[in-house]
Steps between C-alpha positions, in 0.01 A plus 500: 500500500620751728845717356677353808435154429561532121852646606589229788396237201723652276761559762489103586596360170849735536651262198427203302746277319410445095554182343554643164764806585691261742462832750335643734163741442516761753150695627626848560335827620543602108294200402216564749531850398377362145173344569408795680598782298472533115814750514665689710158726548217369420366183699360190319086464589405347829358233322813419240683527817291232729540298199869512443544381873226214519708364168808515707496107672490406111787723402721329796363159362606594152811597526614152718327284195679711253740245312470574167463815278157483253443664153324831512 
């Protein structure tokens, strides 16, 4: 996936609302900052990365089933 599309993908899920913290889940530029970059200088692998944002139709699909808090 191209870095354009993975940000326009992130871009379009803006915010989500979350069953279990009765709130809103906001997508920020910080967020998308963090599956790109490890810290502030050193970038995560191209492959952890590509990874992070195929998984990222199952985090939005996560967080709107999320009703209940499980045991670690």
């Amino acid at each position: 996936m191209h870095e354009n599309d993975r940000e326009k993908l992130y871009r379009s899920i803006g915010k989500i609302y979350c069953p279990y913290f009765k709130e809103t889940v906001h997508f920020t530029e910080l967020g998308f900052e963090h599956i790109r970059f490890k810290n502030r200088n050193k970038s995560r692998t191209i492959k952890d990365q590509n990874m992070r944002f195929k998984l990222l139709p199952n985090v939005v699909r996560i967080i709107n089933l999320s009703h209940t808090l499980q045991g670690k």
